[in-house]
Every structure is written in structure tokens, then in C-alpha cells.
N, C-alpha and C positions, 0 to 999 in steps of 0.2 A: 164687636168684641165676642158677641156669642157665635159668633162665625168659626173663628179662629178656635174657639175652647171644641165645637163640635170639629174641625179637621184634625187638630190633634191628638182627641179622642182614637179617630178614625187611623190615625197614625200607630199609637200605642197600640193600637189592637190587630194591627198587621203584624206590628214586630213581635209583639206575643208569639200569631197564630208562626210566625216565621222559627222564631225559637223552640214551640214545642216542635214544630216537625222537625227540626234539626235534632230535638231529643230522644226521639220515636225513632226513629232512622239511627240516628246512634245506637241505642238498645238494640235494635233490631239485625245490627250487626253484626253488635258484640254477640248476641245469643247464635246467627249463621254460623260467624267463625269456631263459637265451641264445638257447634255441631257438625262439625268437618270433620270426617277422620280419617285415618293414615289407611294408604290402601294397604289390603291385608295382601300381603305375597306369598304368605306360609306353603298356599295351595301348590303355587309353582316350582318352588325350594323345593318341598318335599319331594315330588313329582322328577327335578331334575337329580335328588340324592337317588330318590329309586334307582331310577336308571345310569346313573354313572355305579350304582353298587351290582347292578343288575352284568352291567357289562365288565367289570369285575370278578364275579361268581362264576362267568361263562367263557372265562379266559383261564385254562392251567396253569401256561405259566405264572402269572401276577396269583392264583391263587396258592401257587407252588411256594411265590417269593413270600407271604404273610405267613406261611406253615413257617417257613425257614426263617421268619423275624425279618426279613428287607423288608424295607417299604418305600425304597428308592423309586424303581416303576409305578407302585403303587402309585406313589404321590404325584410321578408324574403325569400320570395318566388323568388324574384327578383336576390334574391343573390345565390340563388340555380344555379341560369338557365343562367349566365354572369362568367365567366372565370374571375382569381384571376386579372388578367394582368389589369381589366376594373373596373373603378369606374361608381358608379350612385347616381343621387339622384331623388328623386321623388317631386313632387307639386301639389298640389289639391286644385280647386278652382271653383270657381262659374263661371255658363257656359258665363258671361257679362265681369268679371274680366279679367285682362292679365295675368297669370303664369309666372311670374320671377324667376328666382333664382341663388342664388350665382354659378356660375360654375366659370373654371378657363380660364382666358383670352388669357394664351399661348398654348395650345391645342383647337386640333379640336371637338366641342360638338356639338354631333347626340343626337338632338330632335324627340320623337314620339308623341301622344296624342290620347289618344281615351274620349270619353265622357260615361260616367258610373251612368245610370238611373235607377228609382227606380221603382219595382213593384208593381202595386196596394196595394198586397195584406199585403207585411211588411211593406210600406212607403205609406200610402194615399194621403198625400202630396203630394206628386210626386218627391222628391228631384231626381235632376241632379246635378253632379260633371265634370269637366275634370282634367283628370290626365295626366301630362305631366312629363315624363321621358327623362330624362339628361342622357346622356352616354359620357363618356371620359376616353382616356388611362392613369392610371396612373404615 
């Protein structure tokens, strides 16, 4: 009989040491997974608005079409050079004005801007724009 009462002991106390590690191991999981976080891509957005605004700037005519209010090339050019995965929209306004625009509230939206001035020679005037570019994942 005291056989039995010392293997059962020996029993209980496996299934203890068995359930705290299953508890330990659980915790320890749940605290990895907080500690995960979203890769940051800011760097790379920003980097490809530069340079889709870059080649933009350094194109007359597409800088001709936002003097004149198109934004037909604009946009399309824009949609050439942005991956399916990524929406944009574009804003064009006066260099005193604020550029708003509808974007969506539950996504991360990477803003760029360059200012886009006019040359003597097409525009005596002297018109200046800024164009500001919305980026977010659809």
C-alpha cells in the first residue's frame, strides 16, 4: 500500500512539472508575439515618392500639364512607377494654400511634395504649384 501512495505521488508531480511548462511556454509566447512588430516600410515609400516626384520635376512637359491643372499624365505616369498593391492620389495647389485630401483614415498615408515652377520662357508669369502625393496600401 505504501508502494502505491509513493508512485502516485511521483505521478502527481510529473503532471505538475508538465503543466507549469506548458504555462511558462505559453506566457512566453504570448509576450514574443507582442513583441513582433510590423515592418516599418516608410523608408522605402518615401524613397520611391522621391523619385517618381523627382522624375516628375525633370519632365517639362508633365510639369507644363500641373501649371495648366491636367493631371491626366501626371497620374499616369505615377501609376506606372507604384506597384498594384499601393494606391495614390495626387493635389495640386497654390504655394500659400494647404493640400488636403480625402485619404483613408485606417491606413498608414506617406505624404511627399515637391514645388513645381514655371519657366520664363512658357509661363511669364511665373506660375508655381505644389504637388503633393498620397500613398497608401490598399
Amino acid at each position: 500500500m505504501m508502494k502505491r501512495r509513493m508512485n502516485r505521488k511521483g505521478w502527481v508531480r510529473i503532471v505538475e512539472a508538465f503543466f507549469a511548462v506548458l504555462i511558462i511556454l505559453g506566457a512566453v509566447l504570448v509576450i514574443m508575439e507582442k513583441q513582433i512588430q510590423q515592418v516599418d516600410i516608410s523608408d522605402v515609400v518615401y524613397e520611391k515618392e522621391r523619385s517618381i516626384l523627382n522624375v516628375i520635376v525633370n519632365n517639362d512637359s508633365l510639369r507644363e500639364d500641373i501649371l495648366g491643372g491636367d493631371m491626366t499624365n501626371v497620374n499616369d505616369t505615377i501609376t506606372q512607377n507604384f506597384p498594384n498593391t499601393w494606391a495614390f492620389t495626387t493635389n495640386v495647389c497654390n504655394l500659400d494654400e494647404a493640400c488636403n485630401e480625402n485619404t483613408p483614415d485606417d491606413r498608414d498615408v506617406y505624404v511627399s511634395e515637391t514645388l513645381i515652377t514655371a519657366s520664363l520662357t512658357q509661363f511669364p508669369e511665373g506660375r508655381s504649384k505644389r504637388l503633393k502625393l498620397f500613398v497608401w496600401r490598399k
